[in-house]
C-alpha positions, -999 to +999 in steps of 0.1 A: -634+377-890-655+345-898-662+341-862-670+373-848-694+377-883-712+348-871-711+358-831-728+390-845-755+373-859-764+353-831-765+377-805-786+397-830-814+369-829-811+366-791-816+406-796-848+398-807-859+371-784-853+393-749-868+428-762-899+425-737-870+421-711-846+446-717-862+478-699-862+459-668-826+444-673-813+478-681-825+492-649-808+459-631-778+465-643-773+504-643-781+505-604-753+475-602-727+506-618-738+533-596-730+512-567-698+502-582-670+521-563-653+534-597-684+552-607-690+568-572-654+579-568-656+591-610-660+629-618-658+627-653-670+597-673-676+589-709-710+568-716-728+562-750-764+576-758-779+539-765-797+522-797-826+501-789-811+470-787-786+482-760-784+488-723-812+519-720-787+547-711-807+579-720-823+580-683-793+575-665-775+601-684-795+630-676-798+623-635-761+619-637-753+645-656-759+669-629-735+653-603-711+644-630-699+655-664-707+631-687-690+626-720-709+608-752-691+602-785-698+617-818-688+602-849-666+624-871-664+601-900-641+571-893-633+581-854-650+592-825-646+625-812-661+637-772-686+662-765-697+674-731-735+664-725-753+695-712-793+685-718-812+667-737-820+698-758-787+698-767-783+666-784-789+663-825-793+626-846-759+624-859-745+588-877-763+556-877-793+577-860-775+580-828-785+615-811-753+631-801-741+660-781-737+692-797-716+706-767-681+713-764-652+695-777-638+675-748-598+663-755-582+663-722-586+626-719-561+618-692-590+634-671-616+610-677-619+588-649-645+559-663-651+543-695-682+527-701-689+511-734-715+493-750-708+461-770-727+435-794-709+407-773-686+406-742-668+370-730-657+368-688-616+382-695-633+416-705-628+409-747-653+431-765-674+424-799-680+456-814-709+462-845-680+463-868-669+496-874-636+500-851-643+532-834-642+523-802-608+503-811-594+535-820-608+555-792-600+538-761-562+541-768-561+578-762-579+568-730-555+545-714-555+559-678-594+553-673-611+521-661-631+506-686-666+488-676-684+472-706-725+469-699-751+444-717-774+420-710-770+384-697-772+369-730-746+390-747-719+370-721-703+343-744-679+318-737-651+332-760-648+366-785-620+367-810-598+390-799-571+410-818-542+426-811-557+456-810-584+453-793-588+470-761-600+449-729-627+458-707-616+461-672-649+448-661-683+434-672-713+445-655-746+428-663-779+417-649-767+394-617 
């Protein structure tokens, strides 16, 4: 817990070092995922609607979400539950300032062909530092079918993240080249 406390912080200061950068980054590395043969061949995916300190996905969300149905998580107290993204009218500020869908409940998740998360740190065997909370820990077992991509910026590679048991491993990293 020591560790990934510490691995938190770090990446948080790098955070602050590459904000000028991270517009152009973002832009890098979401055109690397729509080439990516999972996400062309993917009818039904589940993104996040980003913080500022994460991959920019708010863009990239609505021009997909025409060709696509895109899924974005809403926190429901300890857990996340999946809403269909219709427009950006129809997303509210839910938990930690996040907007969120206010669409339909989405539970068939054997369906969902594509995964892709957001993460504080990733290391190259597809671990995953999360902010802390679990959610996605909980989550991505009810998903196990799907291919999981995380996405982040350069700096948020590391050489090693704690892993537990329980955490769920990213089938792929996708970052700036």
């Amino acid at each position: 817990m020591e560790k990934k406390k510490e691995l938190r912080k770090r990446i948080a200061l790098l955070k602050t070092l590459h904000k000028s950068t991270t517009t152009h980054q973002s832009a890098e590395i979401l055109a690397a995922l729509e080439a990516h043969p999972v996400f062309r061949t993917a009818s039904i995916i589940l993104l996040y609607h980003s913080l500022p300190d994460e991959v920019h996905t708010h863009d990239f969300i609505r021009k997909w979400s025409t060709k696509k149905k895109i899924l974005l998580p809403v926190v429901i107290g300890n857990d996340l539950e999946l809403r269909v993204y219709t427009s950006p009218a129809d997303l509210a500020i839910g938990a930690y300032d996040i907007e969120e869908p206010t669409g339909a409940l989405f539970t068939d998740y054997a369906t969902i062909d594509l995964v892709i998360v957001p993460g504080v740190a990733f290391d190259r065997d597809g671990n995953r530092l999360g902010r802390g909370k679990g959610y996605y820990d909980r989550l991505l077992p009810r998903i196990p079918s799907a291919y999981k991509v995380g996405i982040c910026f350069p700096f948020q590679i590391v050489e090693e993240v704690p892993a537990e048991p329980f955490d769920i491993r990213m089938d792929e990293i996708i970052t700036q080249q």
